[in-house]
Backbone as CSV, one residue per row, in Angstrom:
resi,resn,N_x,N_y,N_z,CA_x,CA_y,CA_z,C_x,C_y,C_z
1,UNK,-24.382,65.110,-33.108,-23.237,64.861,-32.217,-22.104,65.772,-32.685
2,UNK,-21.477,66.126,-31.657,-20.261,67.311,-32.033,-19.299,66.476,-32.563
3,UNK,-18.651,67.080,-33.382,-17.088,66.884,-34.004,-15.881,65.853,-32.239
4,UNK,-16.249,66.820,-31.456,-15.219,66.184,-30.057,-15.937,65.064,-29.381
5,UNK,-17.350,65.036,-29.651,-17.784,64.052,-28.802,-17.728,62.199,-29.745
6,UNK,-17.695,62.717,-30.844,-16.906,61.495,-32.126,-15.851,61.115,-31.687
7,UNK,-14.912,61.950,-31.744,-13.361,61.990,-31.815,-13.474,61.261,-30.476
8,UNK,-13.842,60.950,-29.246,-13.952,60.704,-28.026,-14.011,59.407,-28.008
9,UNK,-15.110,58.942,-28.419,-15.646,57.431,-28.908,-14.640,56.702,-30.193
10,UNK,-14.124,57.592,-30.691,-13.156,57.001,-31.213,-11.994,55.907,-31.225
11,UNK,-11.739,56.967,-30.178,-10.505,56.663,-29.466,-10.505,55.864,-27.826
12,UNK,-11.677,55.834,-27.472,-12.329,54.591,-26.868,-12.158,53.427,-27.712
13,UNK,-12.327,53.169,-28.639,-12.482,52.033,-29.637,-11.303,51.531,-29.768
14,UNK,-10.254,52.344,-29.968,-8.930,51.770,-30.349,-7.756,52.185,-29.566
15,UNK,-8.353,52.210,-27.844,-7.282,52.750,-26.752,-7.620,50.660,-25.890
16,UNK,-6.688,50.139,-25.657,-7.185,49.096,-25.115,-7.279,49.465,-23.514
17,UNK,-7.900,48.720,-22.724,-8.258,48.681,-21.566,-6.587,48.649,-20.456
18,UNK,-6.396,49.240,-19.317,-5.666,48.131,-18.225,-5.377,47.105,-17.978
19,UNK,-6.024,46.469,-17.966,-6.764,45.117,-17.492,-6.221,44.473,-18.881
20,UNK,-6.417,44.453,-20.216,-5.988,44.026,-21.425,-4.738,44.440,-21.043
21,UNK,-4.432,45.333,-21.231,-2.492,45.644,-21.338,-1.767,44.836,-20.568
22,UNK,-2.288,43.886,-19.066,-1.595,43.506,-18.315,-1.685,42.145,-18.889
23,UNK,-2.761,42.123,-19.253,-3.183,39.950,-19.629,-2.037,40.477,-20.657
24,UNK,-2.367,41.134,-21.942,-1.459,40.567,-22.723,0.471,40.765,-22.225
25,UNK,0.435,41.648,-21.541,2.059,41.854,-20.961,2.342,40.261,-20.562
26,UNK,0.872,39.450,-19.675,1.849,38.287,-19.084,1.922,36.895,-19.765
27,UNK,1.052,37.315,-21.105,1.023,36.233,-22.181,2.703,36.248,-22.835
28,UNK,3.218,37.481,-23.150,4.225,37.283,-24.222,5.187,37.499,-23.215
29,UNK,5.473,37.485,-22.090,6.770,37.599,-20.910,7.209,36.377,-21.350
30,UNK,8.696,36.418,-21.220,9.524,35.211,-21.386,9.427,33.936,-19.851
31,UNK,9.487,32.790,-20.006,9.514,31.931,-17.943,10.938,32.336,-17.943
32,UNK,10.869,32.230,-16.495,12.423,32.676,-15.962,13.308,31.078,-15.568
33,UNK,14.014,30.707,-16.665,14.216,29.647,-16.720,15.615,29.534,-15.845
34,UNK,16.461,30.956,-15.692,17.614,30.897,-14.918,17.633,30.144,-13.646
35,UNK,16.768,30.245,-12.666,16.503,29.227,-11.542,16.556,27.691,-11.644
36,UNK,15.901,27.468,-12.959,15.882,25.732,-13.008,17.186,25.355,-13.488
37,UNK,17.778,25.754,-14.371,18.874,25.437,-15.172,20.259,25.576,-13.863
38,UNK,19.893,26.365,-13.189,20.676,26.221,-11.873,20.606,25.341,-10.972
39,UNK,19.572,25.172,-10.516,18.865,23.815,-9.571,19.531,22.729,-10.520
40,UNK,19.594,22.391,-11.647,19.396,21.287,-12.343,21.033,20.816,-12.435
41,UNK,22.169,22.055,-12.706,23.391,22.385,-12.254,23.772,21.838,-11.317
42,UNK,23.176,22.327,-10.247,23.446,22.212,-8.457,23.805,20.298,-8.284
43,UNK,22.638,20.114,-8.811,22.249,18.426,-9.035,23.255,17.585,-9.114
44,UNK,23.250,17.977,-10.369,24.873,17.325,-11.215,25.629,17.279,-10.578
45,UNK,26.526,18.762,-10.074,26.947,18.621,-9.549,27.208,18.142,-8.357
46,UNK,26.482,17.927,-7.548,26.690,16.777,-6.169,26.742,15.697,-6.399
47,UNK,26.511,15.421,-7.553,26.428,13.812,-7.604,28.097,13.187,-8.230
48,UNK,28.061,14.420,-9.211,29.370,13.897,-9.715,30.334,14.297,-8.162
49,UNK,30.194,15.427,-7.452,31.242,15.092,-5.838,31.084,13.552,-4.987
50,UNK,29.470,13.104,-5.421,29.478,11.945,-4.418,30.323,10.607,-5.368
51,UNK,30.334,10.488,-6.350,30.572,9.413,-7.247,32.197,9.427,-7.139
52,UNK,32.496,11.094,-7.048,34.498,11.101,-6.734,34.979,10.408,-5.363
53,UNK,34.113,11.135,-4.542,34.455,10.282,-3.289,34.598,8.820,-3.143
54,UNK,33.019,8.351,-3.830,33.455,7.060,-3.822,34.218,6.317,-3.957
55,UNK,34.698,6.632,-5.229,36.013,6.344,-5.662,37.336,6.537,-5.662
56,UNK,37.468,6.662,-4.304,38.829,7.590,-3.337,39.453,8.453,-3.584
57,UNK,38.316,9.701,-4.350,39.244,10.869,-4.986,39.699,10.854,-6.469
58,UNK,39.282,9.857,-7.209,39.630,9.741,-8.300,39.434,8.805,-9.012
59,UNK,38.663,8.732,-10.311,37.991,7.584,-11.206,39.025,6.497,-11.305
60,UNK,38.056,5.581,-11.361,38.669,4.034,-10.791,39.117,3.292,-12.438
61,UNK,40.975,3.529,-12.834,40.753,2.687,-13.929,40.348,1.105,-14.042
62,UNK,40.488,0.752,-15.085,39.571,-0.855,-15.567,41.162,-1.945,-14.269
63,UNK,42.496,-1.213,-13.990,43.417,-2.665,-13.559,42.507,-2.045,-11.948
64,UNK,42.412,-0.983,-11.278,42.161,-0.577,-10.389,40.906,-1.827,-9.978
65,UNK,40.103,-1.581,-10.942,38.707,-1.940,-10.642,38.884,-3.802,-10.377
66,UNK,39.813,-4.025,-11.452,40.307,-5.475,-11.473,40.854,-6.378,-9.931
67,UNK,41.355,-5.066,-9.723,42.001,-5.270,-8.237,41.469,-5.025,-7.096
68,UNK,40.422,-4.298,-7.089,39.293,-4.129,-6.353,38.570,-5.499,-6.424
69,UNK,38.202,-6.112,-7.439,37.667,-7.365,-7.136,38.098,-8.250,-6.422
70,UNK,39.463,-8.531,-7.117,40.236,-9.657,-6.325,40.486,-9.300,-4.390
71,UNK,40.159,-8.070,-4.097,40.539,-7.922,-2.979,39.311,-8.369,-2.378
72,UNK,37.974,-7.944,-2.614,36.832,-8.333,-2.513,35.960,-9.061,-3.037
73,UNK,36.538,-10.515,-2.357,36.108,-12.129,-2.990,34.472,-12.281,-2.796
74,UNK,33.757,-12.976,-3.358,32.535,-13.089,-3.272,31.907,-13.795,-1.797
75,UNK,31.178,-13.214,-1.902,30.461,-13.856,-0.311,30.615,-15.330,-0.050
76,UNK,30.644,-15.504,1.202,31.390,-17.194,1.167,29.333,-18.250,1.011
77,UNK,29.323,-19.343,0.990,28.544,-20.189,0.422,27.704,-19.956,1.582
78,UNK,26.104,-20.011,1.376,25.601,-20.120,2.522,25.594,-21.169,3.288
79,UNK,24.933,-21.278,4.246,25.355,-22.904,5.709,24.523,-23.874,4.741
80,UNK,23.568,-23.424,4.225,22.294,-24.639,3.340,23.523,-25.332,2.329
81,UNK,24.263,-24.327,1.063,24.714,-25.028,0.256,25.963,-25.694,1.157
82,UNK,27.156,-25.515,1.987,27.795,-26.051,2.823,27.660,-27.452,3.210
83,UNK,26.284,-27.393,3.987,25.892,-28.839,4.608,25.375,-29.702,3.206
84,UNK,25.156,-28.987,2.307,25.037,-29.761,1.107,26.300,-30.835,0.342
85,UNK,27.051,-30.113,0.465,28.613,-30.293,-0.234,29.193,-31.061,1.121
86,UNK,29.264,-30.999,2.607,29.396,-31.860,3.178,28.851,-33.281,3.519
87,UNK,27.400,-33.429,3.201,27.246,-34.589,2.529,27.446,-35.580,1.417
88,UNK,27.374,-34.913,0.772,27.969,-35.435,-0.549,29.459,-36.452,-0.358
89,UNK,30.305,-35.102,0.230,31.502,-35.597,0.501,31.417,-36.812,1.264
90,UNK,31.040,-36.831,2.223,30.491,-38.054,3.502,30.311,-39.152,2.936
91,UNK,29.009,-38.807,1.721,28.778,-39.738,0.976,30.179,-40.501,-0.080
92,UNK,30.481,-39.989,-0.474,31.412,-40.663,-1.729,32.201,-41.046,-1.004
93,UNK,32.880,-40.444,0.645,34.156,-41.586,1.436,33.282,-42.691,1.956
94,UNK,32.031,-42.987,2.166,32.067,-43.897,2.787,31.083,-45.001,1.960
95,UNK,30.915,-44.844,0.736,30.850,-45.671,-0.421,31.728,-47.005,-0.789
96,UNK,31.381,-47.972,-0.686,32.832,-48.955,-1.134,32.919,-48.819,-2.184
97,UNK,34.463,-49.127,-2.141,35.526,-48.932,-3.659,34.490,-49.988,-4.212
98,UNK,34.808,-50.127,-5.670,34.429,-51.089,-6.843,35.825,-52.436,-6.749
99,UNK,34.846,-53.445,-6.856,36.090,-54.385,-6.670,36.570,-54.053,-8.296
100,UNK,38.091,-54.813,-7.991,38.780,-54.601,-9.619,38.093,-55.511,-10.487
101,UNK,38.091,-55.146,-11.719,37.951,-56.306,-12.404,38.809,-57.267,-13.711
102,UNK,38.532,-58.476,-13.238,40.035,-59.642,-13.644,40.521,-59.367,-14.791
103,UNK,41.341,-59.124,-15.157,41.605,-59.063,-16.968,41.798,-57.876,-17.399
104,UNK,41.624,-56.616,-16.657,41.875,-55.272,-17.129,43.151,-55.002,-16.840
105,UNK,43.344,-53.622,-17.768,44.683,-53.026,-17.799,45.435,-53.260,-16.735
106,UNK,46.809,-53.242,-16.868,47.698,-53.249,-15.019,47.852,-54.499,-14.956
107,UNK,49.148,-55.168,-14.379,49.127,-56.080,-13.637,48.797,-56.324,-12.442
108,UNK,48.667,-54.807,-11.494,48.300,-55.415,-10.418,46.641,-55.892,-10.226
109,UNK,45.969,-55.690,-11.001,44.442,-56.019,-11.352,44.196,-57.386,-11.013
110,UNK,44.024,-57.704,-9.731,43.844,-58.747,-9.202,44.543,-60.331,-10.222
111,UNK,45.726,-59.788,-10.163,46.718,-60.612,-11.058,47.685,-61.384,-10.247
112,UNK,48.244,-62.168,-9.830,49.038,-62.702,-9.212,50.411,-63.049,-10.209
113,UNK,51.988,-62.558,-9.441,52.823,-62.494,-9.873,53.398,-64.052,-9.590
114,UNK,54.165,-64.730,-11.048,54.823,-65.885,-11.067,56.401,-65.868,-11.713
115,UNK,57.417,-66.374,-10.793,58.409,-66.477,-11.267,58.646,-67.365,-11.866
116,UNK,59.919,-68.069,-12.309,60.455,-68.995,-12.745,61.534,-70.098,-12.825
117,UNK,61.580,-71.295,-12.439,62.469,-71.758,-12.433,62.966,-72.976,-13.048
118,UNK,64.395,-72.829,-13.444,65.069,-73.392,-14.345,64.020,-73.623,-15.788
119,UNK,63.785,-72.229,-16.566,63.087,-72.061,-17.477,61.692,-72.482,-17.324
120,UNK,61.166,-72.885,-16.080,59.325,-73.399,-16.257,58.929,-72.401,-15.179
121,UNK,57.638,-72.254,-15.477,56.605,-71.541,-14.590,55.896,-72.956,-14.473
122,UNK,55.829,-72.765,-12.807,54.662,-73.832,-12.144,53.727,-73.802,-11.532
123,UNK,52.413,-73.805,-11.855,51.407,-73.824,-10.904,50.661,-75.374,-10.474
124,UNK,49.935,-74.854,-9.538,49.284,-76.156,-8.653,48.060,-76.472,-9.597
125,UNK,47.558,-77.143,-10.513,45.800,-77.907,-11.179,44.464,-77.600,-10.018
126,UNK,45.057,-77.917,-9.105,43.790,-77.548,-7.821,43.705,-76.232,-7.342
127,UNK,44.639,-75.017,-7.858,44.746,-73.626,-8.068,43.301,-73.010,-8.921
128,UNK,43.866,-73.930,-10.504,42.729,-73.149,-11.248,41.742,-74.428,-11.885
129,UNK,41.267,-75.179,-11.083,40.330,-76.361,-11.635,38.989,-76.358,-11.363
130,UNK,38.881,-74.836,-10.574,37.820,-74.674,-9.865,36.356,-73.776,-11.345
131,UNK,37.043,-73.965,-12.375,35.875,-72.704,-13.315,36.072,-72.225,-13.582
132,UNK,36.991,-71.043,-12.771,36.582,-69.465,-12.657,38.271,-68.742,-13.650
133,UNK,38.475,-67.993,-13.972,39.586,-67.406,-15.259,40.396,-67.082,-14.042
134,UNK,41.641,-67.608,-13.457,42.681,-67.174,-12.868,44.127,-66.061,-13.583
135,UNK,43.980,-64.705,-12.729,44.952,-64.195,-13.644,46.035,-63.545,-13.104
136,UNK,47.402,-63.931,-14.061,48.796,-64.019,-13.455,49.697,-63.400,-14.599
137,UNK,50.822,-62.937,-13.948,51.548,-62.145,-14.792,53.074,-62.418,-14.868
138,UNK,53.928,-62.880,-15.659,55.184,-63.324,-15.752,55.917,-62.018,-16.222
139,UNK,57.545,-61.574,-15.638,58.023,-60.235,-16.049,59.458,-61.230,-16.484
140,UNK,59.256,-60.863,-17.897,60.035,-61.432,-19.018,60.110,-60.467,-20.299
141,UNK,61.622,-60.952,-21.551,61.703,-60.180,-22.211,61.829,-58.510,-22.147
142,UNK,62.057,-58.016,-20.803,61.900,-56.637,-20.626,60.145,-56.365,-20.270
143,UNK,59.007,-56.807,-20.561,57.846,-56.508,-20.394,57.026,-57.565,-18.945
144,UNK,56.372,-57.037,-18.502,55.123,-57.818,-17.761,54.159,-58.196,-18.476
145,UNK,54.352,-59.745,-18.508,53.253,-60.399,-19.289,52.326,-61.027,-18.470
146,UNK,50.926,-60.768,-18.844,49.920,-60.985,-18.325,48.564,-62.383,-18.724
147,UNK,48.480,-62.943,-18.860,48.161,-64.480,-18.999,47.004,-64.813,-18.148
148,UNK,46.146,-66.074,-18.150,45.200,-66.315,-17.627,44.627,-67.898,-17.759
149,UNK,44.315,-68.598,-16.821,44.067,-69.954,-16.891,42.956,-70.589,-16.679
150,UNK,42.204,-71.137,-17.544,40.919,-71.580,-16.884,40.533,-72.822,-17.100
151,UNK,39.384,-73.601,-16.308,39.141,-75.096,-16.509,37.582,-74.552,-17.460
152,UNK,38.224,-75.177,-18.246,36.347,-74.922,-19.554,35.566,-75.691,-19.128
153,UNK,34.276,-75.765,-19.693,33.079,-76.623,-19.203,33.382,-77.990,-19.687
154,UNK,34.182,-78.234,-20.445,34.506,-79.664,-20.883,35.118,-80.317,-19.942
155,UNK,35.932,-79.669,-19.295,36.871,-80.158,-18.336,38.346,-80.011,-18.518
156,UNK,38.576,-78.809,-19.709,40.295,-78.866,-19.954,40.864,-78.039,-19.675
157,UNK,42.168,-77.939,-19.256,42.605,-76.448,-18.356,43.343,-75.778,-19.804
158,UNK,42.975,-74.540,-19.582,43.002,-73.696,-20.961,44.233,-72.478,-20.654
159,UNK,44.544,-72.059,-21.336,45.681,-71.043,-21.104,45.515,-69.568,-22.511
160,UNK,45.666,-68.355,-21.937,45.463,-67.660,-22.759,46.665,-66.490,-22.419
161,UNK,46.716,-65.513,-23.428,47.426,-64.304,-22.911,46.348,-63.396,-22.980
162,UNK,46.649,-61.997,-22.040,45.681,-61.788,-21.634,45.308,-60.287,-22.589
163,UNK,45.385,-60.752,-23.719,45.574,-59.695,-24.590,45.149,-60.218,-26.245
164,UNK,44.568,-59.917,-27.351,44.446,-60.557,-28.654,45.137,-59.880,-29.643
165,UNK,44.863,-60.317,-31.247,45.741,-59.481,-32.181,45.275,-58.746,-32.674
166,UNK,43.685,-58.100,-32.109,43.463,-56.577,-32.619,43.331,-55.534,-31.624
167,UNK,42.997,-56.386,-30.330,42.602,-55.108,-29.299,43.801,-54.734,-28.209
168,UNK,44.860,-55.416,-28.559,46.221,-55.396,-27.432,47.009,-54.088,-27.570
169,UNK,46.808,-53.193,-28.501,47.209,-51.920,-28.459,46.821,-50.984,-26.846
170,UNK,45.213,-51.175,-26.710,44.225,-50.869,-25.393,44.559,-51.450,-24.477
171,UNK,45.373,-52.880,-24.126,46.083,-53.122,-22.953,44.669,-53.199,-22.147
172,UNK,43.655,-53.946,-22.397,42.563,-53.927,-21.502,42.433,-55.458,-20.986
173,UNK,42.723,-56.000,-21.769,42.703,-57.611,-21.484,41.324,-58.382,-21.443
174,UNK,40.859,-59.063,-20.961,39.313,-59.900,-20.360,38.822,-59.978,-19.252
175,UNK,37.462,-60.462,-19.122,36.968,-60.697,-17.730,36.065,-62.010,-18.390
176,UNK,36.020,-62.794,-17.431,35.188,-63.399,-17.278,33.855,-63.457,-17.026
177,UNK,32.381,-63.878,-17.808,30.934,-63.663,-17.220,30.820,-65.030,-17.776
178,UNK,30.458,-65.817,-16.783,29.619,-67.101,-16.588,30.972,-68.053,-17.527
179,UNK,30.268,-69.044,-18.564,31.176,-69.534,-18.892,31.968,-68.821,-20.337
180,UNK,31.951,-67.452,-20.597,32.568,-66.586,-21.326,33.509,-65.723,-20.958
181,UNK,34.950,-65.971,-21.924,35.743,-64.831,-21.665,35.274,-63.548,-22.503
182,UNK,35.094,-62.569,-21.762,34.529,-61.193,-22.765,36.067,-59.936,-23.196
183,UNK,35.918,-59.572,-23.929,37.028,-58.474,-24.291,36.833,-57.349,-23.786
184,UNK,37.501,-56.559,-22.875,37.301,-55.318,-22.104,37.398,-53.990,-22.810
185,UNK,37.790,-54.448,-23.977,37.959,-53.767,-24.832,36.642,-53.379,-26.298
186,UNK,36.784,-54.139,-27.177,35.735,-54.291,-27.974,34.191,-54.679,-27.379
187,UNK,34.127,-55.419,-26.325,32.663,-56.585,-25.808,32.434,-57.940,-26.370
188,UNK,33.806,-58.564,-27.544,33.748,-59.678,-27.836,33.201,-60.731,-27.097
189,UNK,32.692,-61.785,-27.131,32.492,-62.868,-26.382,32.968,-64.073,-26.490
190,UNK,34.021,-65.242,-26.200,34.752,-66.367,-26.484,33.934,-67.071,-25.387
191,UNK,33.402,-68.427,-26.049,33.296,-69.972,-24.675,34.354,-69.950,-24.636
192,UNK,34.572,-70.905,-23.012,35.605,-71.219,-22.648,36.364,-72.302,-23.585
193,UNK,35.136,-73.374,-24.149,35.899,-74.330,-24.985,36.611,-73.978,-26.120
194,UNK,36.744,-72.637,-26.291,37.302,-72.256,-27.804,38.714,-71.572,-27.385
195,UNK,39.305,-71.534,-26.221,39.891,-71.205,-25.308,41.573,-71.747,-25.985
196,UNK,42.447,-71.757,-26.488,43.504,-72.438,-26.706,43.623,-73.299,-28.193
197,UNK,41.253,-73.086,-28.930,41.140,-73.880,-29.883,41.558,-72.866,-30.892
198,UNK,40.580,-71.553,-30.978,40.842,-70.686,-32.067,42.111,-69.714,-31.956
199,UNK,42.519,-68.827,-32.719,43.301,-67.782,-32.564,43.341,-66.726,-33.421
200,UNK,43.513,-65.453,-33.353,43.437,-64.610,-34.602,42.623,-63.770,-33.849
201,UNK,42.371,-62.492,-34.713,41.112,-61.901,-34.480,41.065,-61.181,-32.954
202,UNK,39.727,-61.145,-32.606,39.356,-60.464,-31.257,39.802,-61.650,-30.353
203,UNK,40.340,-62.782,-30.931,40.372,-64.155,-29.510,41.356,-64.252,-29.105
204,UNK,41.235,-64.646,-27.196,42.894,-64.503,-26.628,43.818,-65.364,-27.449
205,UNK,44.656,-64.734,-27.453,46.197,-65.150,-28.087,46.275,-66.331,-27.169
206,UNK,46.402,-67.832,-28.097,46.944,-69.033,-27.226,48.028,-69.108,-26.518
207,UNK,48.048,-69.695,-25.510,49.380,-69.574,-24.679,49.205,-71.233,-24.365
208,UNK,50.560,-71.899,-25.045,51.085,-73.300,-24.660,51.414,-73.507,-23.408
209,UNK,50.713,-74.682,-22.662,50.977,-75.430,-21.592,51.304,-76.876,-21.223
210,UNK,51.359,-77.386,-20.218,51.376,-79.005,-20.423,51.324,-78.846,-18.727
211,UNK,49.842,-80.006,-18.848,49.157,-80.498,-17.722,49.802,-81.782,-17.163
212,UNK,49.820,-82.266,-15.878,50.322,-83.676,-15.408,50.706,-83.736,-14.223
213,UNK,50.436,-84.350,-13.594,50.866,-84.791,-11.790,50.864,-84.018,-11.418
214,UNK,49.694,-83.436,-11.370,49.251,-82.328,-10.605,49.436,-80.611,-10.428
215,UNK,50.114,-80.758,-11.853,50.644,-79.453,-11.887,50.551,-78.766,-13.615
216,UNK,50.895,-77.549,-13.555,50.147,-76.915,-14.895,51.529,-76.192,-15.000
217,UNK,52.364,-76.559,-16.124,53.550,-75.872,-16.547,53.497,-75.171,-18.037
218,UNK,54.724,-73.809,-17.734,54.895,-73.152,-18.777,55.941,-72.888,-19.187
219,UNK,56.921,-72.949,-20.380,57.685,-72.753,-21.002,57.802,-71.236,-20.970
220,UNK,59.305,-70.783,-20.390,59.570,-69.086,-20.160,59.641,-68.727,-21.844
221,UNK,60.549,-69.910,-22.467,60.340,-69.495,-24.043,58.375,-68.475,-24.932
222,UNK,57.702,-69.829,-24.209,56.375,-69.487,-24.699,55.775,-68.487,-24.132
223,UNK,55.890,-68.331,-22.575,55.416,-66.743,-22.519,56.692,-65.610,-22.862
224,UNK,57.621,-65.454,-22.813,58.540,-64.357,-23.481,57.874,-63.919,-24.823
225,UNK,57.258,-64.927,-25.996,56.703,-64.718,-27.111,55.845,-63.874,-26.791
226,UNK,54.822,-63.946,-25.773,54.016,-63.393,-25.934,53.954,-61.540,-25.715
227,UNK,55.404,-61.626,-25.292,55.802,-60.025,-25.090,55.223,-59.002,-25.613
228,UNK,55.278,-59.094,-27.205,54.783,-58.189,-28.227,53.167,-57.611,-27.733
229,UNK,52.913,-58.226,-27.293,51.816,-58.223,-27.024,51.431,-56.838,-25.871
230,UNK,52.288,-56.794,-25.428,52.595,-55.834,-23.923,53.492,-54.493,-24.123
């Protein structure tokens, strides 16, 4: 083989192809990233124009936004919860009241008011001979005093104030259940026969009377005492 026909094959060997020069040209080309980074720009930007608008030309501070609420109150209740809340209501007016009960706070608590004359309070025996704790209120000493009368199972008409010497701070007074005065206050329980017997303690404060011809009298002296109480 000649010296030129070597040299030929040579340089075949270490001349690369077309076809190679182009693959590798489009391996090491940089992507043309200027287009996306623009698109991606473009983006942004419209959104941040739509978000200004929204906000009438200009970001909404925190009193703005505050006041934006209050202008735009929450949707009103639907008709379901409505007719809900109008029953209800319906319901609770046309519920009967709770009767009062005898012996609690207030004089007007199914209490009947008694005056006085020439120093006595007078009631009628056929008033309270019937059982049941009758309760009345004398306004003496500066205070409304509140009191209560009952016929015990023995048969004796009993007199109390309507208040004791630990629970009269609470101003709750008694009620009557069956033949027991109860404390509205604590839940004490007194028979009626102990009624005028004991005193002290959770038990109504005695209140002096005097029974006779038909009538049940009280000394303004003896309820005025019982003032403190009120």
């Amino acid at each position: 083989m000649s010296k030129k026909a070597h040299k030929s094959k040579k340089t075949e060997a270490h001349t690369p192809s077309h076809a190679n020069q182009a693959a590798s040209g489009q391996q090491g080309r940089p992507m043309p990233i200027l287009p996306t980074v623009l698109a991606v720009g473009a983006i942004l930007v419209i959104a941040a124009v739509a978000l200004l608008l929204s906000n009438g030309g200009s970001p909404a501070s925190p009193a703005a936004a505050s006041a934006g609420a209050a202008s735009n109150p929450a949707p009103a209740a639907s008709p379901t919860a409505a007719l809900v809340a109008v029953k209800r209501a319906t319901a609770a007016a046309t519920q009967p009241a709770a009767a009062p009960t005898a012996g609690t706070s207030g004089a007007s608590q199914g209490k009947v008011a008694v005056t006085a004359q020439n120093g006595v309070v007078t009631l009628a025996l056929a008033d309270v001979s019937d059982g049941k704790a009758h309760f009345y209120t004398y306004e003496g000493a500066g205070k409304v005093i509140p009191f209560f009368v009952l016929k015990s199972s023995d048969g004796v008409i009993r007199a109390a104030f309507d208040a004791c010497d630990v629970c009269f701070p609470f101003k709750k007074g008694y009620h009557q259940e069956g033949d027991e005065m109860v404390c509205n206050n604590c839940g004490s329980r007194f028979p009626s026969v102990k009624i005028n017997e004991v005193k002290g303690g959770c038990n109504p404060a005695p209140l002096d009377r005097q029974a006779g011809n038909g009538v049940l009298t009280f000394q303004v002296t003896d309820l005025e005492a019982g003032a403190k109480y009120f």
